[in-house]
Legacy VTK file of the C-alpha trace (Angstrom):
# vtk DataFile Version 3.0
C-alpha trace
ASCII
DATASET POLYDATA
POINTS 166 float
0.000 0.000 0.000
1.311 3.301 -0.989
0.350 6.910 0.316
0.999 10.166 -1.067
3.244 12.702 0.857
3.188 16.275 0.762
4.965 16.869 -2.535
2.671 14.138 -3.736
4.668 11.217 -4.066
3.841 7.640 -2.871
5.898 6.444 -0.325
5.233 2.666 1.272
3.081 2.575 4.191
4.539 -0.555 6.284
2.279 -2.758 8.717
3.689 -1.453 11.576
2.389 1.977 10.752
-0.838 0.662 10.433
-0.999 -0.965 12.955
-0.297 1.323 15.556
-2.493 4.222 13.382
-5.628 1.914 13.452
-4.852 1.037 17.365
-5.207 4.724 18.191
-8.127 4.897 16.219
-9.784 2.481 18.138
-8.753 3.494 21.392
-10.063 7.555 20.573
-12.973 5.983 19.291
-13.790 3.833 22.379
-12.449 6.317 24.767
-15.276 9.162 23.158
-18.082 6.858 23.347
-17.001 6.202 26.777
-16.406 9.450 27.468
-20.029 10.398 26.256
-21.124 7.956 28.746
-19.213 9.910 31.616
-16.257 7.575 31.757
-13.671 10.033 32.265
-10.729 8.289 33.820
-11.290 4.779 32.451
-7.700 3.107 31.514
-7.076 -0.051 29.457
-6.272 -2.030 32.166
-9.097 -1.389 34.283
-10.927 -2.622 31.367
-8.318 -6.171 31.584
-9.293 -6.664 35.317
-13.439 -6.105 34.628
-13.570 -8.344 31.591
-11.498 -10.886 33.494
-13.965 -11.304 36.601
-16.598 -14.384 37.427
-19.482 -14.892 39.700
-17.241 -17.231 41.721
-14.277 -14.116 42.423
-10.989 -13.939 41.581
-7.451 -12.806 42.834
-5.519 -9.792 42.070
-2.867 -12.493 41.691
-4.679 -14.369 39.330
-5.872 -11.560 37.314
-2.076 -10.362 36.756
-1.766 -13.924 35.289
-4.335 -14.131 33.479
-3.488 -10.095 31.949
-0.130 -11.047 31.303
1.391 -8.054 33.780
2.824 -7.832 36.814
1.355 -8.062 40.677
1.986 -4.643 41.341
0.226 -3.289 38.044
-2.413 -5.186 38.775
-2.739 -4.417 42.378
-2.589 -0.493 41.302
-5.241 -0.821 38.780
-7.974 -3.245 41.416
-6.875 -0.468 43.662
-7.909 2.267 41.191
-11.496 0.704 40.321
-12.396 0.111 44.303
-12.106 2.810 45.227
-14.203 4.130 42.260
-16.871 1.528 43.157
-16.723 -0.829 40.224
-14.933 -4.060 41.906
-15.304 -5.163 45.830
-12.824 -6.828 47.778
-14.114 -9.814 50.005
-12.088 -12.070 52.179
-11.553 -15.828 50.067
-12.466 -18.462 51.841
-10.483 -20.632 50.571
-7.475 -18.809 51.874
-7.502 -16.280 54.327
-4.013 -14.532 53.174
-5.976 -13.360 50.360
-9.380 -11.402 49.011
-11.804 -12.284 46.025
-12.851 -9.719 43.511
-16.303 -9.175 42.469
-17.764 -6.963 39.611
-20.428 -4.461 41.292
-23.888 -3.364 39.845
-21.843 0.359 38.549
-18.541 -2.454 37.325
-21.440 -4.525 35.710
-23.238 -1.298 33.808
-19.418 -0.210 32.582
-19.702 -3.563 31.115
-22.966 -3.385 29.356
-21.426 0.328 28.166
-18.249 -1.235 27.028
-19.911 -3.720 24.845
-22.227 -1.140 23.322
-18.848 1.030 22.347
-17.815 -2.181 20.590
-20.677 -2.396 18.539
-20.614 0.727 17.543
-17.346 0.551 16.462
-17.931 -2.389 14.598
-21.315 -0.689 12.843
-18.823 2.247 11.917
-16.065 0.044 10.470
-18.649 -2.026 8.316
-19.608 1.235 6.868
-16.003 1.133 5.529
-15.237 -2.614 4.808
-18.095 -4.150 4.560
-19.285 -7.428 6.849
-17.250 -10.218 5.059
-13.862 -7.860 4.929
-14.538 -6.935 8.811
-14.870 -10.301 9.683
-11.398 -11.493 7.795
-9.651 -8.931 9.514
-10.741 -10.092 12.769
-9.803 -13.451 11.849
-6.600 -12.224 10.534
-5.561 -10.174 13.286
-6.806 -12.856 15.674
-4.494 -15.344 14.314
-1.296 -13.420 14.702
-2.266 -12.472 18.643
-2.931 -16.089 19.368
0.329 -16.900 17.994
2.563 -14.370 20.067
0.089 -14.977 22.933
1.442 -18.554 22.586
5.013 -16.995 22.780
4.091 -15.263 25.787
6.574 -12.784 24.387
4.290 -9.329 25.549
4.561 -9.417 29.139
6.379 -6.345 29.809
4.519 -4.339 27.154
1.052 -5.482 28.957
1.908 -3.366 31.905
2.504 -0.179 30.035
-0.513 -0.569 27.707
-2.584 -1.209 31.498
-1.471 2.391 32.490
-3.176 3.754 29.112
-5.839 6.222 29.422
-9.187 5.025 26.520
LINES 1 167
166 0 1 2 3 4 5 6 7 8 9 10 11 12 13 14 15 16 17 18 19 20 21 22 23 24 25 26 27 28 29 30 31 32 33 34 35 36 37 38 39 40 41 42 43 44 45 46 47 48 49 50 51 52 53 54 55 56 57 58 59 60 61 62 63 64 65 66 67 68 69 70 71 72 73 74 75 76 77 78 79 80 81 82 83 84 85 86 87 88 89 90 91 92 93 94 95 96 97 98 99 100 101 102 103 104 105 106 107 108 109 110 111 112 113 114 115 116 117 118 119 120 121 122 123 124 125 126 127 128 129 130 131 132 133 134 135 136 137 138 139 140 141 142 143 144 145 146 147 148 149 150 151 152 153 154 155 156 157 158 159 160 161 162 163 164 165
């Protein structure tokens, strides 16, 4: 894919670039639908814990597992959405040395929000692609995740992109 630059000529637009340019795309487009909601200080991580909760409760340390970042990120960003009222702490059980996490009724609404602003982005990029094209990218872009995923070659990154305001 070529583009044209200011004195008109193409120059090669690598993957990378696009990449990164359709990544910030997404994330102003989520973060203003959000926004419009009244989701002001929402981050990407906070967004990694909620989608990563169950009925039955989980750990901060099992969330930072399951997230790919480290125990202090994670413990920062539970932290963060306590004491905004979307998660409460409750003692486990199971083991006393540690606390369960559970999505509350304002976490669960975020929720319901956050898959509306994913519809809508999806409605706004089949306006440009069409269904079938939308759906190979997915597929396409799914693919190469699940193979680096494999790798387990992001950890590091996934504590910087936590810290990212939508």
């Amino acid at each position: 894919m070529a583009q044209k630059n200011l004195h008109g000529n193409s120059k090669p637009v690598f993957l990378s670039r696009l990449l990164v340019k359709s990544y910030r795309i997404v994330q102003s487009m989520n973060g203003s639908y959000l926004r419009s909601l009244g989701y002001d200080n929402f981050k990407i991580g906070h967004i990694m814990v909620l989608m990563n909760l169950n009925e039955q409760g989980v750990t901060t340390t099992d969330l930072a597992k399951i997230a790919k970042v480290s125990k202090q990120a994670m413990s920062k960003l539970v932290n963060e959405l306590v004491q905004e009222g979307y998660l409460v702490s409750r003692s486990n059980p199971q083991d006393l040395r540690s606390s369960l996490l559970f999505c509350t009724e304002k976490g669960n609404k975020f929720l319901e929000d956050l898959m509306k602003s994913r519809a809508y982005l999806a409605e706004k990029f089949t306006e440009i692609l069409g269904k079938e094209r939308l759906e190979l990218l997915n597929e396409l872009l799914g693919e190469i995740v699940e193979h680096y995923d494999e790798l387990a070659v992001n950890s590091n990154f996934n504590d910087s992109v936590a810290s990212t305001k939508l």
